[in-house]
Structures are given as structure tokens and as C-alpha cells.
C-alpha positions in Angstrom: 9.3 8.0 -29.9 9.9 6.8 -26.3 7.0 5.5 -24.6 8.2 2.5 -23.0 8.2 3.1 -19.1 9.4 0.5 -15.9 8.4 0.3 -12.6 10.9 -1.7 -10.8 10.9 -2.8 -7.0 11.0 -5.7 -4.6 7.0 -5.9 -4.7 6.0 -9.7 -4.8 3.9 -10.1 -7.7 1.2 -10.1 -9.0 -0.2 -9.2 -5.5 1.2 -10.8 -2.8 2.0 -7.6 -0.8 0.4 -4.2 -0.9 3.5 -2.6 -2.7 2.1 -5.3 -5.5 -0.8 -4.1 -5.6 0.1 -0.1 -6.0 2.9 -1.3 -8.4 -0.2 -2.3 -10.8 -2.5 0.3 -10.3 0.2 2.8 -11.3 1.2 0.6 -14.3 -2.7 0.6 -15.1 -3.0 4.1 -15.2 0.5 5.2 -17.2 -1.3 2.5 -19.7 -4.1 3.9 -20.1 -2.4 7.1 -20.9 -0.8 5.9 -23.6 2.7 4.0 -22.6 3.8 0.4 -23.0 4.2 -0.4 -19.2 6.7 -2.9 -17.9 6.5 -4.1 -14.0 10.1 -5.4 -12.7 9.4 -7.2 -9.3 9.7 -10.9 -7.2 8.0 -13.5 -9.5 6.3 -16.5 -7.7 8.1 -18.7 -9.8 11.8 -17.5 -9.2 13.0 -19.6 -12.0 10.6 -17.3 -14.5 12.4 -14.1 -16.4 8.5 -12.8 -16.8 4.8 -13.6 -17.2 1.6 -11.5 -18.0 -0.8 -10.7 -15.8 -4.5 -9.8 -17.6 -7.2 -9.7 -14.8 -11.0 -8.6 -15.9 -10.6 -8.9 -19.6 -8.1 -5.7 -19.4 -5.1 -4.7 -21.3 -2.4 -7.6 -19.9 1.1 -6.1 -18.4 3.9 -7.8 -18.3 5.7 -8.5 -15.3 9.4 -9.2 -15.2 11.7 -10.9 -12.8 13.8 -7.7 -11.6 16.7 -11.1 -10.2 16.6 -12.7 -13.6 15.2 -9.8 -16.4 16.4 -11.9 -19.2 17.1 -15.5 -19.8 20.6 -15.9 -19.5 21.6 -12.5 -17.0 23.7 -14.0 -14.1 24.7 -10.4 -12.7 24.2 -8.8 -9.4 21.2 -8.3 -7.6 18.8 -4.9 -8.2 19.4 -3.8 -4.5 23.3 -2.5 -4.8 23.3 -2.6 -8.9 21.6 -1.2 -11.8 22.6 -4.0 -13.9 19.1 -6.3 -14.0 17.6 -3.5 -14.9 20.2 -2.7 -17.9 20.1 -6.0 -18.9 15.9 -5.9 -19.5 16.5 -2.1 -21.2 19.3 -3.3 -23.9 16.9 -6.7 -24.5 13.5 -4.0 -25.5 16.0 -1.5 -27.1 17.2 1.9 -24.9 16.0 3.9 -27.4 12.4 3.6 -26.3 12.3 4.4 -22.9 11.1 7.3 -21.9 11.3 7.0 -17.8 12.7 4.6 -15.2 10.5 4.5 -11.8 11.8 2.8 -9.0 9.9 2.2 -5.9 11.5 2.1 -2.4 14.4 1.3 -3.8 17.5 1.3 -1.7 20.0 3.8 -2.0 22.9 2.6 -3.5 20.0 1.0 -6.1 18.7 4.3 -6.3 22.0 6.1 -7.4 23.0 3.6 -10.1 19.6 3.7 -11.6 19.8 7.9 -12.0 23.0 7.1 -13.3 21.4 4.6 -15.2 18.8 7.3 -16.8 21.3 10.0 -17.1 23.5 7.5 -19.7 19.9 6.8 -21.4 18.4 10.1 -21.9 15.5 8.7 -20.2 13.4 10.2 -17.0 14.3 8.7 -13.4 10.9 9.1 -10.9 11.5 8.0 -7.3 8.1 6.8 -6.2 8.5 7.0 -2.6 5.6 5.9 0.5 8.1 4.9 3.2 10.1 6.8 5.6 12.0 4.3 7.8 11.9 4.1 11.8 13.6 1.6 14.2 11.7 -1.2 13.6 12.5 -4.5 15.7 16.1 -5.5 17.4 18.4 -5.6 14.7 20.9 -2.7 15.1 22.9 -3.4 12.2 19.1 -3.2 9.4 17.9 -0.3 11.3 21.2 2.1 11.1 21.2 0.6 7.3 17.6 1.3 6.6 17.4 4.6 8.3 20.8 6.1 6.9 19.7 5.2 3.3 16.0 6.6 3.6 17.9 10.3 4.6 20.3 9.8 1.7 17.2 8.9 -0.3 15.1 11.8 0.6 17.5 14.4 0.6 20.1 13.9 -1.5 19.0 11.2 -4.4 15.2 13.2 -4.7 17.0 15.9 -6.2 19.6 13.8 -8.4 16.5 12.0 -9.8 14.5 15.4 -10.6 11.3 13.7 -10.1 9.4 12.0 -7.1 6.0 10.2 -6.7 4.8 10.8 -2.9 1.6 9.3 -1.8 0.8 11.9 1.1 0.8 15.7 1.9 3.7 15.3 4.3 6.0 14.2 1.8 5.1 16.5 -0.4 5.5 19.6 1.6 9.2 18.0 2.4 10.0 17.9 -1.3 9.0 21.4 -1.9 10.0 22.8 -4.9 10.8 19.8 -6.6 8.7 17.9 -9.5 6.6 16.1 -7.5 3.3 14.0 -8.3 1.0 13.0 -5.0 -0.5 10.3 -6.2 -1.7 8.2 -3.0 -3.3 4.9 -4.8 -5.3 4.3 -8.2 -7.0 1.0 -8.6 -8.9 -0.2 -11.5 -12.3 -0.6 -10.6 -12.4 -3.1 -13.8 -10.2 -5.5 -12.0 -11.9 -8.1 -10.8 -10.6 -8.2 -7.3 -12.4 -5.2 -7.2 -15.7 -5.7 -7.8 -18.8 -5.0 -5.7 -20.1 -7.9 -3.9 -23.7 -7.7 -2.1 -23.8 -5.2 0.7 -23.2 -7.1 3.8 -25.9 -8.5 6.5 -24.2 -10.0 9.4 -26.5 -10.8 12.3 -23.4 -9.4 14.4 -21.3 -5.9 13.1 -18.2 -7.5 11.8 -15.1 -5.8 11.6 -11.6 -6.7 9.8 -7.9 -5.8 10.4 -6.1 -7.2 7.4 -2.3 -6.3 7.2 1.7 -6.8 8.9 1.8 -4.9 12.3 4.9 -5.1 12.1 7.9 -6.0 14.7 6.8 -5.3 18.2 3.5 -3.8 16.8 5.0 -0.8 16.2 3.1 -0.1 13.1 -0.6 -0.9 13.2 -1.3 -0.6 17.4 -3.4 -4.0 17.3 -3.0 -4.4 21.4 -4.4 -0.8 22.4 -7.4 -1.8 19.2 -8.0 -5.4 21.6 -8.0 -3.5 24.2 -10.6 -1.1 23.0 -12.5 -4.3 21.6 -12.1 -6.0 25.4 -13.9 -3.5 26.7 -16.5 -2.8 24.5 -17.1 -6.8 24.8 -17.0 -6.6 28.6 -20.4 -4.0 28.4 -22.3 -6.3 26.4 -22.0 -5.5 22.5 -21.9 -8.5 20.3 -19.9 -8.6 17.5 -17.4 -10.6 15.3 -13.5 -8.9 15.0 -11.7 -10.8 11.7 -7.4 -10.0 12.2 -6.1 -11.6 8.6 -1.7 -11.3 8.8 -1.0 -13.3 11.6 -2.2 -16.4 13.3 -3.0 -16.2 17.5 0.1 -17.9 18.1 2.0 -15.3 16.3 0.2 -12.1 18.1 0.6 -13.8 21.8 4.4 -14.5 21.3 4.4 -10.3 20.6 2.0 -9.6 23.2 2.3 -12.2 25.9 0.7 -10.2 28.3 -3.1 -9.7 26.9 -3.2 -13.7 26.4 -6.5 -13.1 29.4 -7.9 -10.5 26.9 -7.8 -13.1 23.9 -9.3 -15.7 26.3 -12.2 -13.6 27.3 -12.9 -12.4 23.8 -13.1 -15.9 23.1 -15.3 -16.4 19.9 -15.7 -12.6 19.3 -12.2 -12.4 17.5 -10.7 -14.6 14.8 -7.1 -15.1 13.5 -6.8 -16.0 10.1 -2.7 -15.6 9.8 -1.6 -14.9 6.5 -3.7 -15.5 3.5 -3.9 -15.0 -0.1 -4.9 -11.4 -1.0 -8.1 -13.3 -2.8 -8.8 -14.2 0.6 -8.3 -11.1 2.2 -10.3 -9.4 0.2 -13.3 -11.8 0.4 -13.0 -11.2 4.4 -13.7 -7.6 3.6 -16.0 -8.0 1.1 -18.3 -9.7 3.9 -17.3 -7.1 6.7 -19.3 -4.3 7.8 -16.1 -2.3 8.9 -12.5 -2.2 8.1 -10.4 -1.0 11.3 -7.0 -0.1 11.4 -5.1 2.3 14.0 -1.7 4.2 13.9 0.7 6.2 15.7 0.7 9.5 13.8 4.7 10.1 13.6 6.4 10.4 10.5 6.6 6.8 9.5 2.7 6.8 9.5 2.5 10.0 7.4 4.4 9.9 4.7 3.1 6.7 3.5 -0.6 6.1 2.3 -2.7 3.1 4.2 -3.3 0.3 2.1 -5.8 -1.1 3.9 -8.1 2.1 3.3 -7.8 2.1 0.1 -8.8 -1.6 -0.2 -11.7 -1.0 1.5 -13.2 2.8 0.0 -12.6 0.7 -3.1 -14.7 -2.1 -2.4 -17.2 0.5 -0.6 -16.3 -1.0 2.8 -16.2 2.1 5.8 -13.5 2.6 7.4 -12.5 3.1 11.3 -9.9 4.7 11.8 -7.6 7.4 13.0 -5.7 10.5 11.6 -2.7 9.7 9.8 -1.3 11.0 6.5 -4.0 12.2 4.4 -7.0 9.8 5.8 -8.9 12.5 6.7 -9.1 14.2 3.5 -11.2 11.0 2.6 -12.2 10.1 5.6 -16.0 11.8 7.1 -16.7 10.9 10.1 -20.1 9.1 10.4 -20.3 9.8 6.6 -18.4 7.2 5.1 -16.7 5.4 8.6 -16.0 7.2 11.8 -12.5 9.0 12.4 -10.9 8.8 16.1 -10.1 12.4 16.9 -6.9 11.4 18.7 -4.7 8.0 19.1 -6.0 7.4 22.6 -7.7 4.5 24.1 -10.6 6.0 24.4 -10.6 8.0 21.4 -11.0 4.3 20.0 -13.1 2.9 22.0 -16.0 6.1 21.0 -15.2 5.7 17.7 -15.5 1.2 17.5 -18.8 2.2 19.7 -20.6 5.2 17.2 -20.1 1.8 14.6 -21.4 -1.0 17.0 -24.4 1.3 17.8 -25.5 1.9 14.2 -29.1 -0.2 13.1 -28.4 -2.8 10.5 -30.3 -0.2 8.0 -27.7 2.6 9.0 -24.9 0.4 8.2 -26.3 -0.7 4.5 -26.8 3.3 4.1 -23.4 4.1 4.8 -22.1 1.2 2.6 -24.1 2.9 -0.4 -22.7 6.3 0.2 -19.0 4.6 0.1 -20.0 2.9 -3.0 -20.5 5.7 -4.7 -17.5 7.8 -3.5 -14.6 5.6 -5.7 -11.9 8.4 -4.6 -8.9 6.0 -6.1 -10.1 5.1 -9.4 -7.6 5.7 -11.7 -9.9 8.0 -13.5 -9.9 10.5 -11.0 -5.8 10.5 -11.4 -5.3 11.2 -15.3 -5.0 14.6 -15.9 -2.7 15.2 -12.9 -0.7 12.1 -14.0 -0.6 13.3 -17.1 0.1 16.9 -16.2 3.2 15.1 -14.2 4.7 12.8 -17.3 4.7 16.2 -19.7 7.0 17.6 -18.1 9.3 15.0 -16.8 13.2 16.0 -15.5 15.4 14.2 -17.5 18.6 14.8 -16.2 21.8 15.1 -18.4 
């Protein structure tokens, strides 16, 4: 019977980038439905073919080097080729496996591994959370990048038969097709997510953790300072955490707010990058997460990370509407929603959060607590609705 299942991509594992992190939750939750889950992604030993990763006493997976799969493979890489990932299917026997995902994969990647499937008899599932925009100054990666994503979405969707999406948006594109909206599961087993005390900071603390991206054209951090500057400026106290990148990094991006930094003085802190263990702790002791975004289409089809780090550590969330946030986020309830991506849209909704009593803070923490909306749980029958009737294409 074929129950083995990959998940392959260029996530850095275990979890050294958010695309880790979902890589894992999705191979926790097609385990505990019953398959033998194998993770193909960037070891952090480069010279390993695989390791196991066990966290919280849990079932262990096993996580394979998608540049070396096996031992002795010396072939080309995952990105143009489906050879790594035939190499690791003939060494566990091709028999067995009953579905091939691939996550953000690149086109050309994408197309051998169908083809891949197709020859195997086995399932191929896109799982797809990005839609590419210009990003930075490099003409040559951006035509590349945004020519592949249309090929992906239009053409190698439907050569696949089957497609993860992690938003409404995407899903209302792919109408028609078998499709599984799935946004995040995470394991609330795993220790890296596990409750710590509810927070009591003299001074509300919030915390941006994440990549803004080239130019900030992902997560608007300058028009979130600004916001903060002002807020500052009338006399609220409070402490802003920005884990990703260090001062030094944001300034050389930004040149022109280097007064704002300067008169926020000890109110914000740059941690630069960290280990997610870190990251998490910094949330862990925040009162609020905070994150804003331009709501186009790169912002919408994917599924914020950083919200679903924090509704699973019970941490609220500020915010604005993007992809499906609002279905999970109340305002006032469990964080406070900006209406709009405005300035001042912002700026109310960092204020409704600064104004809050240190008891109205802890009572909002309890009602996240209790609201869990990612735990894998909560994703099983629909998952499992979804692998029963796989498209395997012949």
C-alpha cells in the first residue's frame, strides 16, 4: 500500500526560516493521519544526506538533504532537475509512494517532478503561498521569478491536478481545481510552542519579527516607525522589539528616518537576525505582535507567518487586512485590525493597544490562549477529505 509521502523545497531546516517551519507542521499533520512523512530541504550541515528531528517527545521525522538525498548522488540540483528527488524515491522503493509535494518550487523543478509522479503512479500536490512581485534591483531574478510564478499558477496547477493554497485568494484563482486551503497547522505539542507565563511588562511591548524584504517592500516597517514616532512624540511609553535585521541594516534601506530612530532612542530595539528559539522567546515576553502590509496580490495569496506564531503562542496581534487575517483576526477581541493601510489607520490601531490597562492586556492574552485556530487538529478531516481523493495523473 503506498503511504510514504515527501515534502520537498528550499526550506532551511529544521527551522531556520518560516517555510521550515510550515514544511513541519504539514509533515506533522499527514503523520498523524497515518503516512510515513519524509521532509526534503537545506540541512545545516550540507555535508549530511539526512537527520531526524523529534521535538517534545513526538513521533521523529526525517529530514533529508534535497542537494545530497543519498550518500553517493552527485547529480544536478532540485531547482531545474527532478533527479535528487529520484535518487531518494528509488533508495525507499517507488512502489510506496503515494504523493510527491513540492513547495514553491520553481518551474522547470515543478514540471520534472509531475513528470516525475506521472512515471510513478504517484500524486503530485503543488503547495503554493507565494505569488511573486518585483522585489529589489535585479532585472534579470525578477523577469525569472515572475515569468515562472505565471507558468506555475496557470499552466503546471493543472498538470499537477492538485494544489495546497494557504489563502482565499488563491483559492478562488484555482477554481475548479482540487484544491486544499490549508493556511498553517502547528503542533501545539512542540515545544517551541508552549505557553509561557502571560506577560507583565511595566511598559506595552510590542515585536516585529521577520525579512521586510528588499526596499521594504514587503512588511512596511518605515510607515509602522513612523506611526510609533508619533505616538512617542505625545507621550506613550513603550518598548518596540524589530528581530530580522540589525539598525545598521534598516538605516542603509531607510537613510532618511535615521532622526526618527534617534528620537525613539531607547523605545525601539534591533535584534538583527536570530535563531528562531530566540525569536520566539522575544514574543513569548511581548504583549503585542505587529506587523503591516500592502494588500496587493503578493500579500494575499500568501498566509503571514508571523500571525500564526503568535495566535499560537496566544500573543495578539496588530495588524492589517491582508489575505485571510481577518477571518482570525477580531478587532479588540483577540488584537486590533487597521481598517485600511494608512498612516493613520495605524497609528489608531498601535494607540486602542497602548491605551489598554495592564489587566485588559492579560484578558485579551487568555482569550487568544484559548482560540488555538492552527492546531493541526482543527485541520484533519479536511486534510484528510483532500488526500482521499488525490489526482494522480497518468
Amino acid at each position: 500500500m503506498k503511504k510514504k509521502i515527501l515534502i520537498c523545497g528550499g526550506f532551511q531546516l529544521p527551522d531556520r526560516n518560516a517555510s521550515a517551519v510550515r514544511a513541519l507542521g504539514n509533515a506533522r499533520l499527514l503523520q498523524q493521519l497515518g503516512y510515513k512523512v519524509y521532509v526534503l530541504g537545506k540541512l545545516p550541515n550540507p555535508e549530511l544526506s539526512s537527520f531526524t528531528w523529534q521535538s517534545g517527545g513526538l513521533e521523529p521525522i526525517e529530514c533529508i538533504n534535497i542537494a545530497k538525498p543519498t550518500l553517493d548522488y552527485r547529480g544536478p540540483s532540485y531547482v531545474a532537475s527532478e533527479a535528487p528527488i529520484r535518487a531518494f524515491v528509488e533508495s525507499i522503493g517507488r512502489e510506496s509512494v503515494k504523493a510527491i509535494m513540492t513547495y514553491n518550487y520553481p518551474a522547470r523543478g515543478t514540471h520534472k517532478v509531475n513528470q516525475l509522479c506521472r512515471e510513478l503512479g504517484a500524486a503530485s500536490i503543488l503547495d503554493c503561498t507565494e505569488w511573486y512581485g518585483w522585489e529589489g534591483k535585479n532585472i534579470f531574478r525578477n523577469l525569472s521569478r515572475l515569468v515562472g510564478v505565471q507558468i506555475k499558477m496557470r499552466f503546471l496547477t493543472k498538470q499537477a491536478g492538485n494544489v495546497i493554497v494557504a489563502s482565499y485568494f488563491l483559492e478562488r484563482f484555482l477554481l475548479g481545481q482540487h484544491v486544499l486551503k490549508l493556511p498553517f497547522v502547528v503542533d501545539p505539542a512542540e515545544q517551541r510552542w508552549q505557553l509561557a507565563a502571560i506577560p507583565q511588562n511595566k511598559y506595552t511591548t510590542f515585536t516585529y519579527s521577520g525579512s521586510p524584504g528588499l526596499g521594504m517592500h514587503k512588511d512596511r516597517l518605515p510607515s509602522m516607525l513612523k506611526a510609533f514616532g508619533e505616538l512617542y512624540t505625545k507621550g506613550h511609553t513603550f518598548k518596540l522589539n524589530i528581530v530580522g535585521l540589525t539598525q545598521q541594516q534598516y538605516l542603509a534601506e531607510v537613510p532618511n528616518q535615521q532622526n526618527l530612530i534617534e528620537h525613539l532612542s531607547t523605545a525601539v530595539e534591533f535584534h538583527g537576525r536570530v535563531l528562531h528559539t530566540e525569536s520566539i522567546a522575544l514574543l513569548k515576553a511581548s504583549d503585542f505582535a505587529v506587523f503591516f502590509r500592502k494588500p496587493n496580490r503578493v500579500a494575499n495569496v500568501g498566509f503571514s507567518t508571523k500571525f500564526v506564531e503568535a495566535a499560537s503562542l496566544g500573543i495578539p496581534v496588530i495588524s492589517n487586512a491582508t489575505s485571510d487575517i481577518p477571518d482570525y483576526l477580531d478587532d479588540g477581541v483577540n488584537g486590533f485590525l487597521a481598517p485600511e493601510f494608512t498612516d493613520q489607520a495605524m497609528y489608531q490601531a498601535l494607540e486602542k493597544a497602548m491605551i489598554l490597562t495592564p489587566n485588559e492586556r492579560k484578558e485579551m492574552h487568555e482569550r487568544c490562549r484559548k482560540l488555538q485556530p492552527f492546531c493541526y487538529e482543527k485541520w484533519r478531516d479536511v486534510t484528510q477529505q483532500f488526500m482521499d481523493n488525490l489526482v494522480v495523473r497518468a
